[in-house]
N, C-alpha and C positions, 0 to 999 in steps of 0.2 A: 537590456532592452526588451527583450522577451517578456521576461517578469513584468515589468512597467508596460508596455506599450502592446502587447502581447501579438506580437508578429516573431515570425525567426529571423533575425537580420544575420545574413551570412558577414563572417568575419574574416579577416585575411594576415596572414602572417605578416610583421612588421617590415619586413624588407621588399621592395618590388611592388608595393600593395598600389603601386600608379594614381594614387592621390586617393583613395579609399580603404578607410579604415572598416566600412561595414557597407554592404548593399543591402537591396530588395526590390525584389520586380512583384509586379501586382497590383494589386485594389487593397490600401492602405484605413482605414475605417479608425479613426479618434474614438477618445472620449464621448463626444457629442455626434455622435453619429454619422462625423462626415466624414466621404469618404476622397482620396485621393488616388488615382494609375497611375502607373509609368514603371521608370525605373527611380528609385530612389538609392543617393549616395549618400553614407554618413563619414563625418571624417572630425578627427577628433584634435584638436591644441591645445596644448599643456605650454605653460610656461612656466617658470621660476619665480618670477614676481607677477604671483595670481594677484596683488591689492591694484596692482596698474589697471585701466580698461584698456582692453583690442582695438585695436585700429586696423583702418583698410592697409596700410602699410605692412601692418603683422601679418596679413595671409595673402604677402604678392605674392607667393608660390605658388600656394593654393588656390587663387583665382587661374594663372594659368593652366594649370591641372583641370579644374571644372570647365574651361573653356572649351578642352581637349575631349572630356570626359561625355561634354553636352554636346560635342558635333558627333561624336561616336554612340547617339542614344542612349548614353548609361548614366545620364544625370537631370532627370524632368524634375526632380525634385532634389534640394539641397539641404543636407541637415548638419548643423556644426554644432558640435558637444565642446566649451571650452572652461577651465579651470579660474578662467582671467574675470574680473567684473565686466559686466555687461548693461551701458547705459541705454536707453530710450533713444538715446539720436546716435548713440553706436551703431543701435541694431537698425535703425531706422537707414544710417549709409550705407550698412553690410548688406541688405535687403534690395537697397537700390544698385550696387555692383552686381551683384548676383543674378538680379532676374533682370540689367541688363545685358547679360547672356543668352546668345540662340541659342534656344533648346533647354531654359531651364524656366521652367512656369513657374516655381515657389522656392522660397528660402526661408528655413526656421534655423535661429539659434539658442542654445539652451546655454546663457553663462552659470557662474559660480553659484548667484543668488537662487535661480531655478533648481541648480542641481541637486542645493543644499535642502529645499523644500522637497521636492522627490524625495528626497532621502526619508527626512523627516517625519512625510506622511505613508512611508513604506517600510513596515519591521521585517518582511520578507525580504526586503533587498537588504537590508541592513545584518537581514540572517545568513545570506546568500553572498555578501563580502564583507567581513567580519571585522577588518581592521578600518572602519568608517567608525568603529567605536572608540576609537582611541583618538578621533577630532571632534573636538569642540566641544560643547557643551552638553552633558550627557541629560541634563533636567529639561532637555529641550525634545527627548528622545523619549526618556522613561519619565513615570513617577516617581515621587518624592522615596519611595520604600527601594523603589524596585533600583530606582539610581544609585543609591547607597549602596545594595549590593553589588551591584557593577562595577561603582569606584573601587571596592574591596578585592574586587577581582582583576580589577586593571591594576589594583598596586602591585598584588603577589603577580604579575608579568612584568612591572618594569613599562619600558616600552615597547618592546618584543610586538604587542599587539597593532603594533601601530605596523611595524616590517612585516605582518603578516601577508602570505599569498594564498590566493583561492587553491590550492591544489587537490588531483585527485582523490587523495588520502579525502581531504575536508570533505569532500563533495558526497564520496561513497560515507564519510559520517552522518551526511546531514541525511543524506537521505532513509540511513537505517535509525535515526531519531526520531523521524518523522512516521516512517514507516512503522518500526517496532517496540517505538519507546524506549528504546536501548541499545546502545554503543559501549562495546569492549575494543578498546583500544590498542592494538600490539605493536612491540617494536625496539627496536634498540635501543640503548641507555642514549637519549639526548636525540633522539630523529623526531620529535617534536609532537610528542603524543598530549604532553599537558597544555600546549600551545591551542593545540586544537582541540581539546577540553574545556577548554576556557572560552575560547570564542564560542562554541556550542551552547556554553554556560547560556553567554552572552545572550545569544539570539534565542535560545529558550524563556529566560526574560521578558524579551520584547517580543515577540509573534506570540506567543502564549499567555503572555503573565506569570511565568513561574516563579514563584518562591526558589529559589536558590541556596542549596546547604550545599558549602565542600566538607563533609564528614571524611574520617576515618577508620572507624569502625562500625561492624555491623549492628552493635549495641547504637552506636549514636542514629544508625537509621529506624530503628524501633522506635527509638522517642519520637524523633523527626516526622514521622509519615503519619498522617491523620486521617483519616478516612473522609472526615467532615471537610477538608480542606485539600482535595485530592490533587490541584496543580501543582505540582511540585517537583524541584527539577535534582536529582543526587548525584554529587561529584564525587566522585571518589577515587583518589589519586596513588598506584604503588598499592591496588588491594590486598594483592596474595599477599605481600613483602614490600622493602624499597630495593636491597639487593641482595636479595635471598629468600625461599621460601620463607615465610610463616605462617608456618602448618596451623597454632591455635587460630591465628587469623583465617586461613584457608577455610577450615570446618567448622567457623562460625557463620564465616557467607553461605556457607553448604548447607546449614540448618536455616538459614533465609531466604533464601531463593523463591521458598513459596510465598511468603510473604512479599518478597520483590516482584514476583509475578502478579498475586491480586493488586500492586498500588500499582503497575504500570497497564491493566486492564481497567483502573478506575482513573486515567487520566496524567499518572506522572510519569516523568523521563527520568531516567538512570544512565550516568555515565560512567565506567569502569576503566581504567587503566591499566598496565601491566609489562613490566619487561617481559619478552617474550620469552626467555628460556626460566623466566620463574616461573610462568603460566604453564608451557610445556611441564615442567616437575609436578605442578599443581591440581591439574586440573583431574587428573586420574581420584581425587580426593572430592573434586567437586557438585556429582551427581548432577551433570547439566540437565539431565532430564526433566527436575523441578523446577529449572530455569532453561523453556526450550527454545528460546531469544537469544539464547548466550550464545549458539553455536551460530544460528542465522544472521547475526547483529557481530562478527567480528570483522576486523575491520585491519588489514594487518599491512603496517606501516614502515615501507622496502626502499630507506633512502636512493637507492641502485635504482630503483623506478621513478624517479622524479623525471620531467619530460624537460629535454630542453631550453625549451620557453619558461618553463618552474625554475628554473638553476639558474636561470639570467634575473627571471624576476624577483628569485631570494635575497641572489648577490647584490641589486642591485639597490631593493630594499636599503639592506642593513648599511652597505655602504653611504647609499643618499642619506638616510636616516639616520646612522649613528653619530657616535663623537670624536670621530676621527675629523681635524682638521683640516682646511679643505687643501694645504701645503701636500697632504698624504691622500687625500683624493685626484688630486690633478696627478700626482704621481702613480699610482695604483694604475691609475683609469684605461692606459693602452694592453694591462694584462687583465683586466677584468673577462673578457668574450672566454680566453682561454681556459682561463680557472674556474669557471662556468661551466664550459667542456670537460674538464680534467675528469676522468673516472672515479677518484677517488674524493669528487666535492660531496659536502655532507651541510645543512642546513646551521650545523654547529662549528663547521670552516667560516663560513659567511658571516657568523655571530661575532666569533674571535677577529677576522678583520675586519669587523664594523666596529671595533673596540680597541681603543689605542693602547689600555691598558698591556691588549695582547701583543700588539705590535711594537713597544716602544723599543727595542732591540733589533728589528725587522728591518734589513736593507735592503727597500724594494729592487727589486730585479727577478730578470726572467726563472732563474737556479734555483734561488730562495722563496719564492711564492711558491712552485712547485713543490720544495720540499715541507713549506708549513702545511699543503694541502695533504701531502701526501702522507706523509710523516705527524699525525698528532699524539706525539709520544704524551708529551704532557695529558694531556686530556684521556689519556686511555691510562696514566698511569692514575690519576684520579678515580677511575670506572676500577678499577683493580682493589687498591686500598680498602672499598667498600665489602669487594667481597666477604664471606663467610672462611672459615678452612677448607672445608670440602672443598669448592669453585676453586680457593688459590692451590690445591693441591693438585686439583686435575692439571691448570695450566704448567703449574711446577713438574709434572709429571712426563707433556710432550716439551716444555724446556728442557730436561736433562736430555733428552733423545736427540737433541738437535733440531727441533722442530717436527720430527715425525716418530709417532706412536704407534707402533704395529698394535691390532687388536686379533683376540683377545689379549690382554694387557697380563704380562708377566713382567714385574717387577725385581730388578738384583736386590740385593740383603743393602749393598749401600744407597741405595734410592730411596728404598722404606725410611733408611737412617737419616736422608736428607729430607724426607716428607714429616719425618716425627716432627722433625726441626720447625715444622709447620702448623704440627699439630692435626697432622691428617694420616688418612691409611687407605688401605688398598680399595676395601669397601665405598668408602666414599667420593673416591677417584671416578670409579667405575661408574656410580649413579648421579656423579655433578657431569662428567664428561657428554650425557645425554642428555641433559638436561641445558647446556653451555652449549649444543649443537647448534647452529643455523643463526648464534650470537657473536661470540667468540669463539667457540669453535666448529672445525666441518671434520666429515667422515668421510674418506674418498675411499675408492677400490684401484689399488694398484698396483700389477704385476703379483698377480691371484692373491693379496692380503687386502685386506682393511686397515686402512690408514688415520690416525686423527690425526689432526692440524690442526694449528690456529686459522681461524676464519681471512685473515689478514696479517702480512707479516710485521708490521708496526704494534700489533697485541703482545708481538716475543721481542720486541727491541724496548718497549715497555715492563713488561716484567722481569729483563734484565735491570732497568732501572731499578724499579721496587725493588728487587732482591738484594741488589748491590748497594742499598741504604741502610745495610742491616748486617752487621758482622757479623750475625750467628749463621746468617744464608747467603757466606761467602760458596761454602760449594758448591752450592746450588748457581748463585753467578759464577762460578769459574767453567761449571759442567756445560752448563746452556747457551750462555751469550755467544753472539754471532763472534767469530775470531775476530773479524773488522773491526768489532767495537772494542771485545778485551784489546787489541795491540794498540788504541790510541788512549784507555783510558787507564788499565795496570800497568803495577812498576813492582820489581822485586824490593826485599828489604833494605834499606841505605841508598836508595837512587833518591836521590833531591832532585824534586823535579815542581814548579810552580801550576798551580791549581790540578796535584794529580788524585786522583777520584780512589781505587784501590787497591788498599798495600798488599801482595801475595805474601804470605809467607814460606819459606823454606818446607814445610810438612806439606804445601800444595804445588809443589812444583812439576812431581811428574806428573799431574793432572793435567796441568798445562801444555806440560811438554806433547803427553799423548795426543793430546786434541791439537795441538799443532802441525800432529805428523796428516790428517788429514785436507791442511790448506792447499789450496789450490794455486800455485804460480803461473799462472798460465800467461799475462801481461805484465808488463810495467807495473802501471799501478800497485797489479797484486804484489811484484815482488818487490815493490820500494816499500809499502806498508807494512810487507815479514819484515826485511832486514832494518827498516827504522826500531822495530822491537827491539831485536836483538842488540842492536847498536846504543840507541837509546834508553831504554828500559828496564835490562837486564843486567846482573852482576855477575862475577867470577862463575860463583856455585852454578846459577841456574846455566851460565852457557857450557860449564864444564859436565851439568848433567844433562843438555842437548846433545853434547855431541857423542855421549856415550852412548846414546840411544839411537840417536843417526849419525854413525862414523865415516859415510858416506855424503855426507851433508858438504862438503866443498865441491865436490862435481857438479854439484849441482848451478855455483855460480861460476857467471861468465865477464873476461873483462872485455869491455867492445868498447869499439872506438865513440861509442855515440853517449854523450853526454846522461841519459837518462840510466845506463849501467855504472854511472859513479856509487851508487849506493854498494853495490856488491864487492867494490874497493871497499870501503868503506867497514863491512863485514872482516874481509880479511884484515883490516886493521884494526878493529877492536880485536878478534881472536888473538891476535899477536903479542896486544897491549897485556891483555890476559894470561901471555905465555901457553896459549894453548893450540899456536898456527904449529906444526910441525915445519921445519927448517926446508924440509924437500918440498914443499908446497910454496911456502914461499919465494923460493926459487922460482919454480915457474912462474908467478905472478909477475916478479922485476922482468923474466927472460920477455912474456905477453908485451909489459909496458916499455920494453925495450923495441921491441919489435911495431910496435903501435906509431911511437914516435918518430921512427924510423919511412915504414909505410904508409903511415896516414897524416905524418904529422901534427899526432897528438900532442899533447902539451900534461894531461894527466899525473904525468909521472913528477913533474915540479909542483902542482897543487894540489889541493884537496886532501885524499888519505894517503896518495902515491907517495910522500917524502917517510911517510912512519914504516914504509914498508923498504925501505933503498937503503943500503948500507951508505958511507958520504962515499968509496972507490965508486960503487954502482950510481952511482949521481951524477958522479963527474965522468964516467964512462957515456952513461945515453949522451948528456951533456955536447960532450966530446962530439959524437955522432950526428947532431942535432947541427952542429956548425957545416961541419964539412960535408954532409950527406944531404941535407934537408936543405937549408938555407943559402950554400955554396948554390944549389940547385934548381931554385924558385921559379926562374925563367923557364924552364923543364915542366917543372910542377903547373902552373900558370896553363903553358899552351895545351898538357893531356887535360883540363879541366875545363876549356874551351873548347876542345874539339870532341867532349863530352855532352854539351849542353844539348838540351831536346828540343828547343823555341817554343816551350808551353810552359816555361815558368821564368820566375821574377831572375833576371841575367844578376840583380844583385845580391837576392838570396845562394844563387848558387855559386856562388865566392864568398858567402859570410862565415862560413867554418873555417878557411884560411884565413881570411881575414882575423879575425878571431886569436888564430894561433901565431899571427903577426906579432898582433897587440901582446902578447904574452910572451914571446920570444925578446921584443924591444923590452920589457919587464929584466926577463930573466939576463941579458946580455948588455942592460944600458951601461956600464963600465967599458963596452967595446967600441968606438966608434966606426970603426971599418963595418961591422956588423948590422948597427943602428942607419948607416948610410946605403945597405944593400938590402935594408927592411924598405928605408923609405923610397927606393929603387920600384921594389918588389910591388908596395900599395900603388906608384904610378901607375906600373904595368898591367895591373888588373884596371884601374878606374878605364885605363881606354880601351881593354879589353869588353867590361862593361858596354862603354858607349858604342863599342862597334859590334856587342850582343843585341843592343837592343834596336837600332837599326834593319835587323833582321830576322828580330825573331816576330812569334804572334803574339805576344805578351804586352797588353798593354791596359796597364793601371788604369788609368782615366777613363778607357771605354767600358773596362768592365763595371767601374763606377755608375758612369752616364745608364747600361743596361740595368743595375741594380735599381737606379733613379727612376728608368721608364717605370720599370715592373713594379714599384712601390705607386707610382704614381697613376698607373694606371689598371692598380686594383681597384675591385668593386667598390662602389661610393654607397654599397645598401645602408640604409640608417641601422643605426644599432642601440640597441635599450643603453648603454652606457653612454650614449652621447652626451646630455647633459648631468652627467652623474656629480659633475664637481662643482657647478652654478650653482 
């Protein structure tokens, strides 16, 4: 509105905006020289079916609002901006509701058909929001020449141009377009530098007239630039390189620059492109001095910097707008706000779930949006593949370290041997690693060293990939990949196992093994995904050369009564199958599950791995014990577990472990019925135990329900950009 109407109408954040989308106080001065006071409200309606016309019906909200708005002096004048058609005896009823309001002297509305003329007759507004040119009819905008190259330019985007968003990136472009005749574009592989290349294209175009070349070389801009014919607008997309320096390319622009200086003093625009760690390599080569625009006119583009309000309006873009169907838009739709928020959204998250292609394996939920954001293994193992040797060596270089590279970088004899494998060396390690900084990789100071790292840890779960696609840089995957990954994706030689990813061989076993001895068991989790290895994955040899190396390794597992330590049973029972449990360890484990069944009334010892581990005397021993000690006993057991309870949790939950061990005893003992008759003795005894728990304790399902209920129900009602995302 600025641009067009040329007042500053303050604007207001979408949520709480109390029925205005834009004010202004003042003396208001048109076109025609008239002028308007007061305060003026602008408020804007969008619908989904813009071919419908508005009705007084479509803004009873908004008449209450201006009702409010006019007895509070904030609405002498009323301005509706709407997407919908707008007839003559529309505007004529919306005109008579409106100034029959106290306190509102005027009402204008601007529909569909006004808005599309503004458009039309303004190449500055059209330069100033760039994805107007990816609707409608573009011969309606440019001329016959100038349209054709715009269509050529909208092809090589797809529709991309149409999801575009005004963001700051765009805005500090336009501005040093304008200003210097030149924009150098920096930035991460895919943060949307050619995006906003393009539309710059665009509106270079129209507000100027330019002639439009997307060249590649600095020979093709020799021919191109005419003196005689000086508007002229240069795109140049991946100058240094696409991903990796190109040096002849580099010090051909470098011997140009003066030339690119006098055509952008006689009238033309230059747009420049560049991953930013091939530019950092480059530019030491580029003699900016001949070009002293280049330095003033960069423009450097920090997906992490995108503002809030940008993240809603990319997502919501590509969402509304892509070819996702709207089965997967209605679903999507209540995680959208979040994945917006998420730290790790990136413009090319947004693109991938605007695209069904990417999602058609994708099971919306809260876990897995998360981890597609978080996680674009895919997508960074594409950005890797490109690289040159140098670049894949550096990264190959903090993969062997585990993710961290002390500097200065000394290399083992076997490193060098797994980088040959690469086709790189130490040399070029050293000068890709700085040049890969502030990209894919950082430089931290830590505990008085210099550290590299991957800029993010999704870049090393990635080049595990890459490497592990590649038998000859198995060592390099065995050295590097996160242990989490090797233990669900390798298997030793002769494990048959359905869709397994890498076979280890026997010559890489202690490699494996070393790097095992620093995993961390410090949880469940942790220790259920070691001993699934072990158990699963691995054969005689490799666990016969585990435990030579950690002879100490059975102390380490514990049998407990709680269900989640079945795995480290489990462990002992492979070892055994193996022949490789020693006979006095095994002992203790039956004396543990003996003792278990006894005091806790485990059940373990009959299911799971407990049977491979019991001789049939030690079977029928616990067995033995289990009648006469445990289940003789239940009435016993029953009342210490009641006059246990705390009144803050579910009285049924805290009987479902016995419960539990009922059900398995009636299993283990159905041939008995004396026994089967003091089971089903035992489940009365708790059910009234139950009922006379919950009588008195504070636990109660339903209300903490009902509270769930309020507090969902009466969170904020602010509107949210996602609201109509799936209409």
């Amino acid at each position: 509105m600025t641009d067009i109407f040329g007042h500053d109408v303050q604007s207001f954040y979408d949520s709480h905006d109390g029925g205005r989308d834009g004010a202004y106080q003042g003396v208001w001065i048109d076109n025609t020289n008239k002028s308007k006071s007061g305060s003026f409200t602008v408020q804007c309606k969008f619908t989904s079916n813009y071919k419908a016309g508005i009705k007084v019906s479509d803004l009873r909200d908004d008449i209450e609002k201006a009702k409010r708005l006019a007895a509070k002096g904030l609405a002498t004048h009323y301005i509706l901006f709407t997407n919908a058609q707008l007839t003559g005896n529309q505007d004529e009823l919306l005109r008579a509701v409106f100034e029959s309001i106290d306190g509102i002297e005027s009402f204008t509305a601007y529909g569909k058909e006004r808005i599309s003329q503004i458009i039309i007759e303004s190449p500055r507004l059209r330069m100033l929001v760039p994805r107007v040119y990816g609707l409608g009819d573009l011969s309606q905008i440019l001329d016959e020449r100038a349209g054709e190259q715009a269509r050529a330019i909208l092809n090589s985007l797809g529709d991309d141009i149409s999801k575009f968003v005004l963001t700051d990136a765009f805005n500090r472009s336009a501005k040093a377009l304008v200003e210097h005749g030149f924009v150098l574009l920096l930035g991460e592989p895919a943060c949307g530098k050619s995006t906003i290349a393009a539309s710059l294209a665009l509106g270079a175009l129209d507000e100027w007239g330019c002639n439009t070349f997307k060249i590649c070389s600095s020979d093709e801009f020799l021919r191109h630039w005419n003196p005689n014919e000086p508007r002229r607008l240069f795109w140049i997309d991946d100058a240094f390189g696409a991903t990796q320096v190109d040096w002849s390319a580099t010090f051909a622009w470098a011997r140009t620059f003066p030339h690119i200086s006098t055509a952008i003093k006689n009238g033309a625009k230059v747009i420049f492109t560049s991953r930013d760690y091939i530019y950092q390599s480059a530019k030491g080569d580029l003699k900016e001095s001949s070009l002293p625009v280049m330095k003033a006119s960069q423009v450097v583009i920090n997906v992490q910097d995108i503002s809030q309000h940008e993240r809603e309006q990319i997502l919501y873009n590509h969402i509304k707008l892509g070819n996702q169907p709207q089965s997967f838009k209605k679903e999507v739709k209540p995680f959208l706000k979040d994945i917006a928020n998420n730290k790790k959204f990136t413009p090319e998250i947004a693109r991938r779930l605007g695209d069904k292609f990417f999602t058609k394996d994708l099971i919306i939920r809260q876990s897995t949006l998360v981890n597609f954001v978080e996680n674009p293994v895919e997508f960074l193992i594409d950005v890797i593949s490109t690289l040159d040797k140098k670049n894949i060596s550096a990264l190959a270089a903090i993969f062997m370290r585990a993710g961290a590279l002390p500097s200065p970088i000394k290399l083992a004899e076997s490193e060098l041997n797994a980088l040959n494998l690469l086709g790189g060396k130490l040399d070029g390690v050293i000068s890709a690693l700085k040049f890969l900084k502030g990209s894919l990789t950082s430089l931290s100071f830590e505990e008085g060293q210099y550290i590299w790292r991957y800029k993010h840890p999704t870049i090393r779960d990635a080049f595990a990939q890459y490497v592990a696609n590649d038998v000859e840089l198995l060592e390099i995957y065995l050295g590097g990949a996160p242990l989490e990954m090797l233990f669900q994706e390798v298997a030793c030689v002769d494990v048959k196992m359905d869709g397994l990813k890498v076979i280890v061989p026997e010559s890489h076993y202690p490699l494996v093994i070393n790097r095992m001895k620093s995993f961390k068991r410090n949880n469940w989790s942790q220790q259920d995904l070691f001993n699934r290895f072990l158990t699963k994955r691995c054969n005689h040899k490799f666990l016969s050369f585990y435990l030579k190396e950690t002879p100490n390794f059975f102390d380490s597992l514990v049998i407990g009564h709680s269900y989640f330590f079945n795995s480290d049973l489990e462990v002992f029972a492979k070892f055994l199958e193996a022949d490789l449990l020693p006979e006095e360890r095994r002992v203790v484990v039956v004396q543990k599950l003996h003792e278990l069944a006894i005091e806790e009334f485990d059940t373990k010892f009959a299911y799971y791995e407990g049977t491979k581990l019991l001789t049939r005397a030690e079977f029928l021993s616990i067995k033995k014990d289990v009648k006469g000690k445990v289940i003789k006993n239940l009435e016993c057991i029953i009342d210490n577990l009641s006059s246990g309870y705390d009144e803050q949790s579910d009285p049924e939950d805290h009987f479902s472990d016995l419960n539990q061990s009922i059900n398995d005893y009636e299993d283990m003992f159905s041939d008995d019925k004396e026994i089967c008759t003091q089971l089903a003795i035992a489940r009365d005894w708790i059910s009234d135990e139950v009922n006379e728990l919950s009588k008195m304790c504070s636990y109660d399902p339903h209300e903490i329900l009902e509270r769930e209920y309020q507090s969902v129900s009466t969170q904020s009602t602010e509107r949210s950009i996602f609201d109509d995302v799936a209409d």
